[in-house]
DRENDO-1510 file (C-alpha; in Angstrom, 1 decimal, always signed):
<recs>
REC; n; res; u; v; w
REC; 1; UNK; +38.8; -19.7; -89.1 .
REC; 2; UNK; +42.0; -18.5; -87.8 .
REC; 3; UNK; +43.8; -15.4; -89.2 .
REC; 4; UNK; +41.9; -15.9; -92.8 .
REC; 5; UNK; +40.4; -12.0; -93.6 .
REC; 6; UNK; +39.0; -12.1; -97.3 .
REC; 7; UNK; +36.2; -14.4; -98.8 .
REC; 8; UNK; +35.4; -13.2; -102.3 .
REC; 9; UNK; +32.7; -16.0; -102.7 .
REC; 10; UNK; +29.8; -17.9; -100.3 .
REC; 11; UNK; +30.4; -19.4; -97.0 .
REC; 12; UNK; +28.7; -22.7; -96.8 .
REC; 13; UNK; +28.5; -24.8; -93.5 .
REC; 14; UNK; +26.1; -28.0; -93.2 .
REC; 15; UNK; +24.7; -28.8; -90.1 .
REC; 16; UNK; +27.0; -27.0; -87.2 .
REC; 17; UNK; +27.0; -22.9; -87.4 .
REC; 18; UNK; +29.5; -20.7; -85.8 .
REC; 19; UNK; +29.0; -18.3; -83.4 .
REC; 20; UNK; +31.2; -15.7; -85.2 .
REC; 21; UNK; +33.4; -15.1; -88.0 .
REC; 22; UNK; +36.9; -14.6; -86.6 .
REC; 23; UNK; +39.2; -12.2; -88.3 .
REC; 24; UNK; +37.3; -12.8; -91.6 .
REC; 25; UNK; +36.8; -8.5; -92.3 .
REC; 26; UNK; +34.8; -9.2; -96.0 .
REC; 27; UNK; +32.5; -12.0; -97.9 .
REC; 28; UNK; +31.8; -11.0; -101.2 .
REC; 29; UNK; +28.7; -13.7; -101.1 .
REC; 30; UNK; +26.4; -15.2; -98.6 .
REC; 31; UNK; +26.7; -16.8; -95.4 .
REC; 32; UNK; +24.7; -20.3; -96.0 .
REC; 33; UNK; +24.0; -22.3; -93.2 .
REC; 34; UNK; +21.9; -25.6; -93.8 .
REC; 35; UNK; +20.9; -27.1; -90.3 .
REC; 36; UNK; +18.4; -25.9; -87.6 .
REC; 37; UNK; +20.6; -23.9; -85.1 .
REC; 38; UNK; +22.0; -20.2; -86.5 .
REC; 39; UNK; +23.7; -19.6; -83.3 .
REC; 40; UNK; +26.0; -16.3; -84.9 .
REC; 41; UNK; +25.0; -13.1; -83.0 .
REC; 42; UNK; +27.8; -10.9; -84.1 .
REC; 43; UNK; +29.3; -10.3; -87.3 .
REC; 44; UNK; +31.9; -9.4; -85.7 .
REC; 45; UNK; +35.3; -8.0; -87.3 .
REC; 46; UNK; +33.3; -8.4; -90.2 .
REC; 47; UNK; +33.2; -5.2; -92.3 .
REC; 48; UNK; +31.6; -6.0; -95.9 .
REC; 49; UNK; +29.1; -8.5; -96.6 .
REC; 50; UNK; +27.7; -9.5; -100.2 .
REC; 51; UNK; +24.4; -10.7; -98.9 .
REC; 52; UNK; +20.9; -10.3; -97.8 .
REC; 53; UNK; +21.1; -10.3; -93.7 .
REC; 54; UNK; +17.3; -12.1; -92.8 .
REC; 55; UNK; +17.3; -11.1; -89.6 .
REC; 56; UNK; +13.4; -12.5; -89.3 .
REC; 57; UNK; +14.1; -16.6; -90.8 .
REC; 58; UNK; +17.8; -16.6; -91.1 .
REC; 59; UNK; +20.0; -14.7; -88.5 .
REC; 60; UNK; +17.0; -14.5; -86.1 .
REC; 61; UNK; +19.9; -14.4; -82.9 .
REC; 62; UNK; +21.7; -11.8; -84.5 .
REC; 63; UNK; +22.3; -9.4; -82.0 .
REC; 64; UNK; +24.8; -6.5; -84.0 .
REC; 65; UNK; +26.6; -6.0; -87.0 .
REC; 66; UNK; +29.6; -5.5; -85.8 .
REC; 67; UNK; +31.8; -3.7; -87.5 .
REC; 68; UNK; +29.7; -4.1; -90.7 .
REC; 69; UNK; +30.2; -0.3; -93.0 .
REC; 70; UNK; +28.3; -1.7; -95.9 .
REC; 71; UNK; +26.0; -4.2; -97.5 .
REC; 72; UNK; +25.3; -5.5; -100.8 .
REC; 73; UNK; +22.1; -7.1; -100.6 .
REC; 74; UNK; +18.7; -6.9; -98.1 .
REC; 75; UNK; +18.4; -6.3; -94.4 .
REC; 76; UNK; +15.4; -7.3; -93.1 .
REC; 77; UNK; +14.5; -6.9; -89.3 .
REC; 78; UNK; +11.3; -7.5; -87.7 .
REC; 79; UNK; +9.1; -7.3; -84.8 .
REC; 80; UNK; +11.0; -10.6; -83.2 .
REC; 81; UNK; +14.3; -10.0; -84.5 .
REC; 82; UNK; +17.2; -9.8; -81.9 .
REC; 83; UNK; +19.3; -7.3; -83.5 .
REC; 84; UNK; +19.6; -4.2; -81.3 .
REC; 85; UNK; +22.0; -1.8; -83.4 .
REC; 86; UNK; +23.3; -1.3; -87.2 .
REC; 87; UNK; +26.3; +0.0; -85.3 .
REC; 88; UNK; +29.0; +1.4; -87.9 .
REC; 89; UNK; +26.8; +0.4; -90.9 .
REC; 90; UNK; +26.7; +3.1; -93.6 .
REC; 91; UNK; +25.2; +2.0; -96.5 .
REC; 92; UNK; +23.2; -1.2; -98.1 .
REC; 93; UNK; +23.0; -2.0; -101.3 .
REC; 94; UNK; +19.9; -3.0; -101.4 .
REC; 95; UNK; +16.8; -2.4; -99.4 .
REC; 96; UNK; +15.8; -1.9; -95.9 .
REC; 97; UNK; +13.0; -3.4; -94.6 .
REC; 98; UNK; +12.3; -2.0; -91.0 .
REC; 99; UNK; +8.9; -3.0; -90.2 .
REC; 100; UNK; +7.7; -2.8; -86.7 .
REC; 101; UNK; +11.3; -3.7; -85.5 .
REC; 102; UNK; +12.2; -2.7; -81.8 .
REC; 103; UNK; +16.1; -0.7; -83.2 .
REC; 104; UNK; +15.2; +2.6; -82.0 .
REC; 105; UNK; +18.5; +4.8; -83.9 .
REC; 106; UNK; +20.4; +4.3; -87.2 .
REC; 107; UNK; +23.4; +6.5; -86.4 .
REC; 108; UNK; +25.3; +6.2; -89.1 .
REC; 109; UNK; +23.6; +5.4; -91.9 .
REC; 110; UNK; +24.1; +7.4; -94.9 .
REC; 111; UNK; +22.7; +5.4; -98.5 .
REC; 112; UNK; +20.1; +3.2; -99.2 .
REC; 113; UNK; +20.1; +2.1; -102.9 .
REC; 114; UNK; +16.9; +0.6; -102.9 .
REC; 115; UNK; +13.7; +1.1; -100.8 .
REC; 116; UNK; +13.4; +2.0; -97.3 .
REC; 117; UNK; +10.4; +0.4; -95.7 .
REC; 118; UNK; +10.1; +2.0; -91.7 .
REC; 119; UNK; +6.2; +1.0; -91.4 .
REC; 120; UNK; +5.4; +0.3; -87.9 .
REC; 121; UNK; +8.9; +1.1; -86.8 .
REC; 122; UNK; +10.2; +2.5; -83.3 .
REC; 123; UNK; +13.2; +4.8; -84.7 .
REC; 124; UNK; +12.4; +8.6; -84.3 .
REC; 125; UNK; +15.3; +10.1; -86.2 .
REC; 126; UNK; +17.5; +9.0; -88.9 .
REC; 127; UNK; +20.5; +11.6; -88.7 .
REC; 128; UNK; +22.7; +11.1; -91.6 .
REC; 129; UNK; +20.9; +9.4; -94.3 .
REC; 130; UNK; +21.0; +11.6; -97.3 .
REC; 131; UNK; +19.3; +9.8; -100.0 .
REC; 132; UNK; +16.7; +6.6; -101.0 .
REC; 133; UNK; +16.7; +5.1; -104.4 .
REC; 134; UNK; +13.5; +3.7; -104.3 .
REC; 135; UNK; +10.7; +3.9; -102.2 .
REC; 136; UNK; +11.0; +6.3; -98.7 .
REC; 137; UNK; +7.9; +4.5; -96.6 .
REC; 138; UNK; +7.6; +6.5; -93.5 .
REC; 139; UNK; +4.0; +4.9; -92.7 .
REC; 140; UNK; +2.4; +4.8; -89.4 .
REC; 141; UNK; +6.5; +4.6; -87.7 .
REC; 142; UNK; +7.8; +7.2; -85.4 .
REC; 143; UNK; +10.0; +8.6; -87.8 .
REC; 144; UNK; +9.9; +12.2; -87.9 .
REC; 145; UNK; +13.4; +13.6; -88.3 .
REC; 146; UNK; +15.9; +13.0; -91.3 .
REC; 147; UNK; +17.9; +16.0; -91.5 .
REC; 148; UNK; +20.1; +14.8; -94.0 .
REC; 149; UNK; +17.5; +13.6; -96.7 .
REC; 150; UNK; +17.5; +15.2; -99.8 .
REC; 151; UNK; +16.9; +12.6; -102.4 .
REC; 152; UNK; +14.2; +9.9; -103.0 .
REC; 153; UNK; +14.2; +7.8; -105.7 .
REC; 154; UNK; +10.5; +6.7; -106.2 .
REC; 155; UNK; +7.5; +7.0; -103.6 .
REC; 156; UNK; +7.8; +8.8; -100.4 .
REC; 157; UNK; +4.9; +7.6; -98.3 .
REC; 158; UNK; +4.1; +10.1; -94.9 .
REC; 159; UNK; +0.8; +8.2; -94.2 .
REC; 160; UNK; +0.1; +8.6; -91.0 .
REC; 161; UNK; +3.5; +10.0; -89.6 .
REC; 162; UNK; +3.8; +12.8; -87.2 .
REC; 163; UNK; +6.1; +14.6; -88.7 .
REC; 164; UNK; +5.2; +18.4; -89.5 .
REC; 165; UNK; +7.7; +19.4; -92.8 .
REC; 166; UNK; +10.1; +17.7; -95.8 .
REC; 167; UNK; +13.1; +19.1; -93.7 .
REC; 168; UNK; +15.8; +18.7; -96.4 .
REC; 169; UNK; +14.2; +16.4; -99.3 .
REC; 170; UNK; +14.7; +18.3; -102.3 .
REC; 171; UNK; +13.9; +15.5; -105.0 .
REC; 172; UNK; +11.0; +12.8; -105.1 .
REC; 173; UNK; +10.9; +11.2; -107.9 .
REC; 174; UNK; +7.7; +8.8; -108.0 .
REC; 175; UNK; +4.4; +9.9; -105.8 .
REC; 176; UNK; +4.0; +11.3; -102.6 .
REC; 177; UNK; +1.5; +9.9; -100.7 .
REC; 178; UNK; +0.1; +11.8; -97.4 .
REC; 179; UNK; -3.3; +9.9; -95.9 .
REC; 180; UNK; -3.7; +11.4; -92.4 .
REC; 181; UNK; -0.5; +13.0; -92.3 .
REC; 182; UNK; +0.6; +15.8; -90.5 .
REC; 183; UNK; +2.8; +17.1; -93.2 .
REC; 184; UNK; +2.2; +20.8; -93.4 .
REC; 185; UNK; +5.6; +22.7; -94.8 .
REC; 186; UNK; +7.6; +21.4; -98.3 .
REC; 187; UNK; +10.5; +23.3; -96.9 .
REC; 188; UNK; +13.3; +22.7; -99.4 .
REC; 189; UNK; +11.1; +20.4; -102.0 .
REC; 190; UNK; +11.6; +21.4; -105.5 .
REC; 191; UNK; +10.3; +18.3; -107.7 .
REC; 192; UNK; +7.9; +15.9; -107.7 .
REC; 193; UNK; +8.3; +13.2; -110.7 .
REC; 194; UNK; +4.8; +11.8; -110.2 .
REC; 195; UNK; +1.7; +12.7; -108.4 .
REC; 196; UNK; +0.8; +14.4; -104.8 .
REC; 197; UNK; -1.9; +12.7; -103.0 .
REC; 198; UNK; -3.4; +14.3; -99.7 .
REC; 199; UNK; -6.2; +13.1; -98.1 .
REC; 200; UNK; -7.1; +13.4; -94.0 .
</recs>
């Protein structure tokens, strides 16, 4: 694609992907490929995209984000998904579906807009995210450090979680839910918009 940087729409190729996107720095729509082999790994110099990354069905050989900062739309990784590292990635526009997917740290991420789904995942900490609009789902993961959180949008689910206190959270603004959690201190909580539910 040569020295082209700026794609305010889609990117459509039929039938023959590419394995990376050059010096193109930001799409402002989707990458949509029509054919049977997605062979992109990288995004490369890439630094906004205006889509949802599939990284289950779609960009299942995606192996990093490159120099992705921000996304507006989805990411969704799974249990077979190749992708290793959200590298530089700081915020998505959208939601965050992290269900039993092997990333183990999300160093840099600060905002999620929607709902943040770590069921089932491997990460431990999450070290600079500060706030969730929607749903936090902590449930049955590994997750048990977010130093930075202060602010959930809706649910915050702890089910089965091993971690001991809030830390930071200072808002939650639809339930909290904490079935055979080991949740013992609300440190810094102040609000609960809904309804506390303990049981186990």
């Amino acid at each position: 694609l040569g020295n082209l940087k700026y794609i305010s729409g889609d990117v459509t190729i039929m039938n023959q992907g590419i394995q990376n996107f050059g010096n193109i720095e930001s799409i402002g729509g989707q990458y949509i490929f029509e054919g049977t082999n997605l062979g992109l790994t990288t995004f490369g110099k890439l630094k906004n995209y205006g889509g949802t990354i599939d990284c289950i069905t779609k960009f299942n050989n995606l192996m990093d984000l490159g120099d992705i900062t921000e996304i507006n739309g989805n990411l969704i990784i799974g249990e077979n998904s190749a992708l290793q590292t959200l590298g530089k990635l700081t915020k998505i526009n959208g939601d965050l579906i992290s269900e039993n997917s092997k990333i183990f740290e999300l160093p840099n991420l600060k905002e999620i807009t929607g709902n943040a789904n770590f069921k089932g995942s491997q990460i431990t900490t999450l070290p600079a995210l500060e706030k969730v609009g929607s749903d936090f789902i902590i449930n049955s993961s590994r997750v048990k450090e977010f130093p930075n959180l202060t602010f959930i949008g809706g649910d915050a689910g702890f089910q089965n979680n091993f971690t001991s206190n809030t830390q930071n959270i200072e808002t939650i603004l639809g339930d909290l839910f904490l079935l055979n959690s080991r949740l013992m201190q609300f440190t810094n909580l102040k609000k609960i918009g809904k309804s506390i539910n303990i049981k186990g």
